[in-house]
N, C-alpha and C positions, 0 to 999 in steps of 0.2 A: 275404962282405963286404956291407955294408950300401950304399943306394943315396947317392951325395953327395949333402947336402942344401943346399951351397947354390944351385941353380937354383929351387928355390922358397922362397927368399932373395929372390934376384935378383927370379924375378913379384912378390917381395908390396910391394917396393921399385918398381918398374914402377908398380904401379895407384896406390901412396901419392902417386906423383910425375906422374900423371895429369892433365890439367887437368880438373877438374867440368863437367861436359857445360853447353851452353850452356840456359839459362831458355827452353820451349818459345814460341812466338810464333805465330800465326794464319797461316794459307798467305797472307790478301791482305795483312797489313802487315808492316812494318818495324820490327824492335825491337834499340836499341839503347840502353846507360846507362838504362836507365829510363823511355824516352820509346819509345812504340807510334803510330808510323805509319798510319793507313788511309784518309787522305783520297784523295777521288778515285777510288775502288776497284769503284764499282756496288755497292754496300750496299746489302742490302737489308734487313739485320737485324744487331746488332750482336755481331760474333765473339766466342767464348767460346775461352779457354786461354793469355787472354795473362800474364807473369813477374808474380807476386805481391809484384814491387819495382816496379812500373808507377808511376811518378810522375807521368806526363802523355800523354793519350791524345787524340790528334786523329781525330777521325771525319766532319770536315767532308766537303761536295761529294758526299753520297752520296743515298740513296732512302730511307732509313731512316724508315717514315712512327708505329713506332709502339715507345712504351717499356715490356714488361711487367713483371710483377715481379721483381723484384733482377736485374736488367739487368746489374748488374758486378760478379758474385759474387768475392770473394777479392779485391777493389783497395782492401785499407784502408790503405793507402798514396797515393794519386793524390789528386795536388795540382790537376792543371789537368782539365779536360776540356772536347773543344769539338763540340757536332754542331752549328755553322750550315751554313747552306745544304742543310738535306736535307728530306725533304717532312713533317717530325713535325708530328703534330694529336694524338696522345693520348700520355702519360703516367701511367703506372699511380700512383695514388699510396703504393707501395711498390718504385717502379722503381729509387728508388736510394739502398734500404739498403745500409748498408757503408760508406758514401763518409762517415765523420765527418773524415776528414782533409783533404777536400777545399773547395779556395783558391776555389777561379775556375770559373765554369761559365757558357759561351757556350752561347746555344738562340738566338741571331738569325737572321734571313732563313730563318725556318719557318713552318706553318700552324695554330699554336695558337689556338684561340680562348678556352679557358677552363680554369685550373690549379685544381685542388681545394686547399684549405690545408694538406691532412697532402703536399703533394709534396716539401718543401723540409725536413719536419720531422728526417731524418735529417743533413741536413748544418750543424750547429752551425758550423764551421768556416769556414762560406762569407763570402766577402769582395766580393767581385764577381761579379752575376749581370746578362748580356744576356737581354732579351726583348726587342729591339728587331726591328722589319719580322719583326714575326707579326701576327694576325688577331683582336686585341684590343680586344672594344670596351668592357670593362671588369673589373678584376680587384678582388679583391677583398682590404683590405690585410691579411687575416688569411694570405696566402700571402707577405708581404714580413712580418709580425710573427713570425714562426716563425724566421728568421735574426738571433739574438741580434749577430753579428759582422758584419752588413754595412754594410761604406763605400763601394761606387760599387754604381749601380743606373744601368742603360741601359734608356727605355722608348720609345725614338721610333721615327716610324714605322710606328705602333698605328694603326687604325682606332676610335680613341677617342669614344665615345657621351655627350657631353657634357649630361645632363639630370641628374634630379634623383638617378638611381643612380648618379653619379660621385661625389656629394658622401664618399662616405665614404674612397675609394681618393684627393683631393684633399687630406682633412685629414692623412691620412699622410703624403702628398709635400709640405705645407705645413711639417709640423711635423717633416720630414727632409729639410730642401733640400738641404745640404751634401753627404747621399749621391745627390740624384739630378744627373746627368752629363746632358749636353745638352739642358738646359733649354731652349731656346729650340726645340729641334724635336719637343716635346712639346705637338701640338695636336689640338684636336679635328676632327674628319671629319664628324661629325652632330650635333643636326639640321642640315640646311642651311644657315639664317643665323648658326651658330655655325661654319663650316666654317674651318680656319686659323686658330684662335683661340686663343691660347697659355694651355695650362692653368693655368699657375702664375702666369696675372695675372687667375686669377680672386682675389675676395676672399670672406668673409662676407657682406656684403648679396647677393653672386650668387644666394645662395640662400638669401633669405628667404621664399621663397616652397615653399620644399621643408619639406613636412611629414616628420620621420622617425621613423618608429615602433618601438621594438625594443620588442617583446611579448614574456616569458619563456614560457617553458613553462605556466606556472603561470595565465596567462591564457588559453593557447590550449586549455586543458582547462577552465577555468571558463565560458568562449564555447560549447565543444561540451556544457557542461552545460547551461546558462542557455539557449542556443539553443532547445533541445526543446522545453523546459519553458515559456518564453515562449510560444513557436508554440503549446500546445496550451491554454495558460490563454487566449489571447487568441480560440483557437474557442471556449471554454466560455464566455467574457464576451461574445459574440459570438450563442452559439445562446440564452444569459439572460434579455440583452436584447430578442432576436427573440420571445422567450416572454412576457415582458410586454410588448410593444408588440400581440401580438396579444389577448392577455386584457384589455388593455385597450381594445382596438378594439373585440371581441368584450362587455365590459360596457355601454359605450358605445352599442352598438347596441342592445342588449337593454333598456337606459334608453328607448333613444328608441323602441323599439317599445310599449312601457309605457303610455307615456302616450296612446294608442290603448286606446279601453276595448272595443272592436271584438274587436281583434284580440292584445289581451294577455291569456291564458291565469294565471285565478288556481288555484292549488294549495291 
């Protein structure tokens, strides 16, 4: 007689009726619906393996001093994401390929000083970006022009360098008030007697006095041609000159020794 079949009936009805193993999640966070937990955790670097339905990822209150490349491989789903308060100063500027889905990105109360323009070029998306209470003493607005979608921009609390290299990061926030958010605690720190001095009531005449120069390529290869070239015409007009001042010095003598019938030698 043949063995009953159905017991492996029943298993294949068992595994069907299984719940699908829960989405893996990082030993220090908390993942649940979509949202990945790890604030507060002693980060030192930012965990890899969290659910590729990640919608929103808090990484605040940690050490995390540095973003390399594609930093959050497989989150092209995440909407939010927040590391303030951790010690970041460098960001790779391909740390966050992947993120085109991504709304909101907090980088406040960190140690940035300076964002390259390709940082931000991956996230089209983006709506709301914090830089605020980092180590900014000026940025540069080809890193805010790259966010085709931004409506709030948070910049206060920058160690703001108010001379004649603000002038270009001011015409941006001139000509986009409505996206930048707490205008009034947007001021400068340097020089000294500009110190507390609210950016956005500078005007035009501020800097009339700022010469600004954008030289293409095209001149700055014409300059290292023209350079040479000049320096060595200007020694050959220079040793020319010294050639005839001396032949004529040298004529000049030889006249005046001439008219000595003594001592001028006829041929």
């Amino acid at each position: 007689m043949g063995c009953p079949r159905w017991p492996r009936t029943a298993l294949a009805l068992l595994l069907l009726l299984r719940p699908p193993p829960a989405p893996a999640c990082p030993a220090a966070c908390r993942c649940a619906a979509g949202a990945a937990e790890c604030g507060q955790r002693g980060l030192r670097d930012v965990p890899r393996g969290f659910p590729a339905n990640t919608s929103a990822l808090w990484l605040g209150y940690n050490f995390i001093a540095a973003l390399g490349p594609r930093s959050f491989p497989a989150l092209t789903e995440l909407v939010l994401l927040s590391l303030t308060h951790n010690r970041l100063a460098l960001i790779h500027r391909r740390a966050l390929l992947g993120l085109r889905a991504l709304q909101e990105l907090d980088l406040s109360n960190n140690y940035l000083t300076v964002l390259s323009p390709d940082t931000f070029l991956p996230l089209t998306s983006l709506a709301t970006l914090s830089l605020a209470s980092n180590r900014l003493g000026e940025l540069d607005p080809g890193v805010l022009g790259a966010l085709p979608r931004l409506q709030a921009l948070l910049l206060q609390d920058n160690p703001w360098v108010c001379t004649c290299s603000i002038l270009p990061l001011w015409r941006w926030l001139n000509h986009n008030r409505e996206k930048v958010q707490e205008k009034r605690f947007l001021l400068c720190r340097a020089p000294e007697q500009m110190n507390q001095y609210p950016i956005m009531a500078f005007r035009n005449e501020s800097f009339r006095q700022c010469q600004e120069t954008s030289l293409s390529t095209q001149h700055y290869i014409a300059f290292l041609i023209i350079g040479p070239f000049s320096f060595m015409a200007s020694i050959f007009f220079c040793t020319f000159m010294g050639s005839i001042t001396v032949l004529y010095y040298n004529l000049r003598r030889e006249s005046h020794l001439c008219r000595r019938p003594r001592i001028c030698r006829v041929h």
